[in-house]
N, C-alpha and C positions, 0 to 999 in steps of 0.2 A: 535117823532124823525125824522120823515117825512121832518115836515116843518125845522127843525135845519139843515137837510141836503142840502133840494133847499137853503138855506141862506147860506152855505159853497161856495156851488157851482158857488150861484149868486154871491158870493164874488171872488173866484178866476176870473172866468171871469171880470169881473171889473178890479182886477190886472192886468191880462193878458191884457185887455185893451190901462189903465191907463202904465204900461209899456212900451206900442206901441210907445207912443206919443213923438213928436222929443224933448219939455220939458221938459219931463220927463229923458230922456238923457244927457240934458246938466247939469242936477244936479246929479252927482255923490252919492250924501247921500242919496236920493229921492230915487233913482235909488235902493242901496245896501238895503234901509228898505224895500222897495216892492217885492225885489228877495228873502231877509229874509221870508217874511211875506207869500210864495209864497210858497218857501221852506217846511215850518212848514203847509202847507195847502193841499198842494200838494195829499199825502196820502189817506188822509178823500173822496178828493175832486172827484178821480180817482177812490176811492170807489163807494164814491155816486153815480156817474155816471153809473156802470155799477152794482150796487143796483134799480136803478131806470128804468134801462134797461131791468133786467130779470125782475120788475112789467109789463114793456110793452109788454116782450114778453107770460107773462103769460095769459094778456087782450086779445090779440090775438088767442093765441090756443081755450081761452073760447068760442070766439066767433063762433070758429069752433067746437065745441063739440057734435050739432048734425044733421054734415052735415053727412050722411049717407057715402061718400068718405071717408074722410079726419076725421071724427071724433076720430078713433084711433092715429091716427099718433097726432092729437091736443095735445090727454089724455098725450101719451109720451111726447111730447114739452114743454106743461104745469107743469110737474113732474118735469123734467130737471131743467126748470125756475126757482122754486117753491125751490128746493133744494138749487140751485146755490145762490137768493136769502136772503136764512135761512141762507146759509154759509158766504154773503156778510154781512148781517145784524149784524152778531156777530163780526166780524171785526170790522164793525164803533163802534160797541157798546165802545171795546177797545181805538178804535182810536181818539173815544170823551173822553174820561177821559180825566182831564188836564193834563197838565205835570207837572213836579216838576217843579219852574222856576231856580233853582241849577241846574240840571241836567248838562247842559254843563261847570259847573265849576271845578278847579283843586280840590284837597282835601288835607289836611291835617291828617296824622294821625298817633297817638300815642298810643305805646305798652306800658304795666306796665307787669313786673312779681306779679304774684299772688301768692295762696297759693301751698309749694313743694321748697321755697326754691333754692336752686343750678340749680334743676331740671327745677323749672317754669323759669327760668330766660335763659334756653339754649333751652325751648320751645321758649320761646320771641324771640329769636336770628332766629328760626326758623320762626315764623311767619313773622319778617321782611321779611328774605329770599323767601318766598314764594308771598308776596305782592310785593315783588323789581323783581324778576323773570316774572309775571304778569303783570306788569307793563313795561319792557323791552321788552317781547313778543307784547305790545301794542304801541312800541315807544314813550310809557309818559316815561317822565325827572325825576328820580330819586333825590333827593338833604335831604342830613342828616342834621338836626336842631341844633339836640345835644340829644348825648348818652351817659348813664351810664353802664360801661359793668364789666361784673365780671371777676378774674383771669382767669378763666376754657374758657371763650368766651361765656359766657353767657351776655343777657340781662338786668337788671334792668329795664331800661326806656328809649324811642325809641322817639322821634319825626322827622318825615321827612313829605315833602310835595312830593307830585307827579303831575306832571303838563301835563295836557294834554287833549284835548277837550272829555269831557265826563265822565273823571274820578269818578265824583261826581256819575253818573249815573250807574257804574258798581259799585264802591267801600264801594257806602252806606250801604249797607248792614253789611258791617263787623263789626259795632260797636257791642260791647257784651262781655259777657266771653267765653272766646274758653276753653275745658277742653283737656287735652293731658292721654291718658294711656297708657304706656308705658314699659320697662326695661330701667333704667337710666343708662346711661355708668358710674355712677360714681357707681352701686348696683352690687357689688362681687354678693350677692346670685342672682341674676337672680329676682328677685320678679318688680308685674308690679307695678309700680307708677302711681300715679291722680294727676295731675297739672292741673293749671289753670295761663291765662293770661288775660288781660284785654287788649280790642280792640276800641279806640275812634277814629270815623272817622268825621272829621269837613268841610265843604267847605270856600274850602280859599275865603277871601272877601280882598277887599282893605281899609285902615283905612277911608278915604272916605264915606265906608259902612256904617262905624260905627261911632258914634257919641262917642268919646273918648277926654274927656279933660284932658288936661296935667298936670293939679291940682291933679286931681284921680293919679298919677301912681309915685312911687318911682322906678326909677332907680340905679341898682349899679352894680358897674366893679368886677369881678375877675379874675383870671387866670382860664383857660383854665386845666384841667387833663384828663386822662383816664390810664385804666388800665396798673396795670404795668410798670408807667410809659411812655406809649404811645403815642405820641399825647397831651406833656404838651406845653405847647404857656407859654414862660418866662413872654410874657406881660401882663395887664391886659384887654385883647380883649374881655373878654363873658362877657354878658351881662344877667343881671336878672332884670324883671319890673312886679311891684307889682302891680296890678288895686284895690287901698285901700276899693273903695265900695265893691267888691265881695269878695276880699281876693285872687283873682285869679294870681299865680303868672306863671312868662314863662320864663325858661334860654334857651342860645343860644350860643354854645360856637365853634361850627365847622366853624364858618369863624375867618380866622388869621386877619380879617379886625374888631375892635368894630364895623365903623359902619355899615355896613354889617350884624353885627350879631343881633344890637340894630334893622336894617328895616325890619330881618325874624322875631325877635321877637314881633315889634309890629303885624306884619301880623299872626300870631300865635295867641296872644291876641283878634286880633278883630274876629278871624273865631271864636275865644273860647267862647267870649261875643255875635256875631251874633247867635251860636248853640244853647248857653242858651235860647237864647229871641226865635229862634226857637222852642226849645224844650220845653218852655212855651206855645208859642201858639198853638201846635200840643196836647198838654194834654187837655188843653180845648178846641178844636177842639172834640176830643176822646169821650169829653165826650158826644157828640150828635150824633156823626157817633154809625154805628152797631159793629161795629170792629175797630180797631188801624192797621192802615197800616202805617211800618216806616220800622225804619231801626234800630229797637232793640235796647232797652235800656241798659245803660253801667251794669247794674247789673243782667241780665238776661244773664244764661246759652244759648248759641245759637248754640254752635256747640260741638261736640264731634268727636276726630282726635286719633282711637283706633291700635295701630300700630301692635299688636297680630293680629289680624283680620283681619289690614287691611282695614281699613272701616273709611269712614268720616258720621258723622250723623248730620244731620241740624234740630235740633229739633223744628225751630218755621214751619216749611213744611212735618218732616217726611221721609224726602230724606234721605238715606243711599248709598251710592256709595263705591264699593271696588277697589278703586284707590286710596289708599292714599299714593303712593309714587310718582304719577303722580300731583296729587292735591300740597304738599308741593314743587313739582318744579312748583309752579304756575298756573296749566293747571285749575282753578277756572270757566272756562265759563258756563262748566255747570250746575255747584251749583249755578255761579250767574242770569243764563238763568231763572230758576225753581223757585227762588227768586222773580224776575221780574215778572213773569206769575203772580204766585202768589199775587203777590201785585196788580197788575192788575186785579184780579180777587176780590181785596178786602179777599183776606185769611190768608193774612201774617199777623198776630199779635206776640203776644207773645212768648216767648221759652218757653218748656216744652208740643209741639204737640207729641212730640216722645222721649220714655226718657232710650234708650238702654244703657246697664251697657258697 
């Protein structure tokens, strides 16, 4: 680990260098990948430094350890270093893991009501709320794809994108089943209810990304509806596109513009076909790692939102928090902080760490 660190460090300086230089100046692009590159280094680099600093200072106490003066004062110096050190060293350890290369991407992501009926469908409505809430606290850009919503104001199925540096890096996590327990406003007798909603979170790519032939994909126009009548477009603006190889289909009906509605939906399709091919190679990846760090697969229980109680439970961590009126207005930092650790830690796999009723 040693030597990976003088090589960070011998790198930045290089940068910092290579920066200097009045050429390096007069190239704008030059210029912005080396402050990028400088950026992302920066951390490690300011670690190792002062990792490398308490070894020196540690050499030195050694050296005094048995000057009959100063010998104590060394012991203590040497301890100090010694800890400081232990504490720098677990840092980089973190700090070397790679990053996700998604990380600074927008995210797309889509609710489905699950099982419960009326019920899961106005949990749905709720979990939008608390990702759109989240998100607004974060100053990411909110924008609805297309929604199926019930009389009552419930959910069916949600696709929106959220744009904003980093989304991909807080928001991964949420792919899964979220379970709700409940008293349904629609249950005269008071009894609690079990729902469930389905949570996929995609990182948006550009079709660019993805290698998409136009042969693969039937398009076709409808009109526009929603509930009650709300929100129907007399014209034939939304837009549905089939990808015939996977079967993977995507409508798009919230812009009064087709084609506006046809460029979210292609970008919807290709973050859906980049996930797959993701989510393939992340399985076989699994299988040679000691554990699966991700971001929860769509059929895995991941969270539990017990509203008697009180209490949010994240079962692939174990975390229970009794804020769950805070959490549904978005307040999610610190379920995603713990999240984060975790994954970093390499302990975040599967749901079912914690399995409270």
């Amino acid at each position: 680990m040693d030597e990976k660190l003088r090589e960070i460090v011998a790198r930045y300086d290089e940068l910092e260098r290579v920066s200097a230089l009045p050429e390096t100046y007069a190239d704008p692009e030059r210029c912005s990948a080396l402050a990028r590159e400088m950026k992302g280094l920066a951390p490690a680099a300011d670690a190792a430094r002062e990792y490398f600093a308490a070894l020196e200072a540690m050499r030195e106490a050694e050296s005094f350890f048995r000057d009959a003066e100063f010998g104590e004062m060394a012991r203590e110096e040497h301890a100090a270093a010694a800890a400081k050190a232990q504490e720098l060293k677990a840092r980089l350890r973190e700090l070397l893991i790679p990053a996700d290369p998604d990380d600074g991407r927008s995210v797309i992501i889509e609710i489905r009501a699950g099982v419960g009926g009326e019920e899961s469908a106005l949990f749905a409505h709720s979990l939008y709320r608390m990702y759109a809430m989240y998100a607004e606290a974060r100053r990411w850009r909110v924008s609805v794809a297309n929604v199926n919503e019930t009389e009552l104001g419930g959910i069916k199925e949600i696709s929106f994108t959220v744009e904003g540096a980093g989304a991909w890096s807080r928001l991964k996590y949420e792919s899964g089943v979220h379970r709700v327990q409940r008293v349904p406003e629609t249950e005269a007798g008071g009894r609690i209810h079990t729902s469930t909603a389905t949570v996929a979170v995609l990182p948006e790519v550009s079709e660019v990304e993805v290698n998409i032939d136009p042969a693969d994909l039937q398009i076709d126009t409808f009109r526009s509806s929603g509930a009650g009548g709300q929100k129907v477009n007399k014209t034939e603006s939304a837009i549905r596109i089939t990808h015939l190889p996977t079967g993977t289909v995507v409508e798009c009906q919230d812009e009064r513009s087709q084609y506006k509605n046809k460029d979210r939906a292609m970008k919807i399709l290709a973050s859906r076909l980049y996930e797959a091919e993701r989510a393939r190679a992340e399985a076989e990846r699994a299988a040679e790692r000691r554990s699966q760090v991700g971001t929860g697969m769509r059929n895995e229980r991941i969270r539990t939102y017990n509203f008697p109680q009180g209490r949010v439970t994240d079962h692939r961590i174990g975390l229970t928090l009794y804020k769950i009126d805070r959490i549904m207005d978005g307040e999610l930092d610190e379920l995603v902080d713990a999240l984060a650790a975790a994954e970093r830690a390499g302990e975040l796999g599967g749901a079912g760490g914690s399995d409270e009723n």
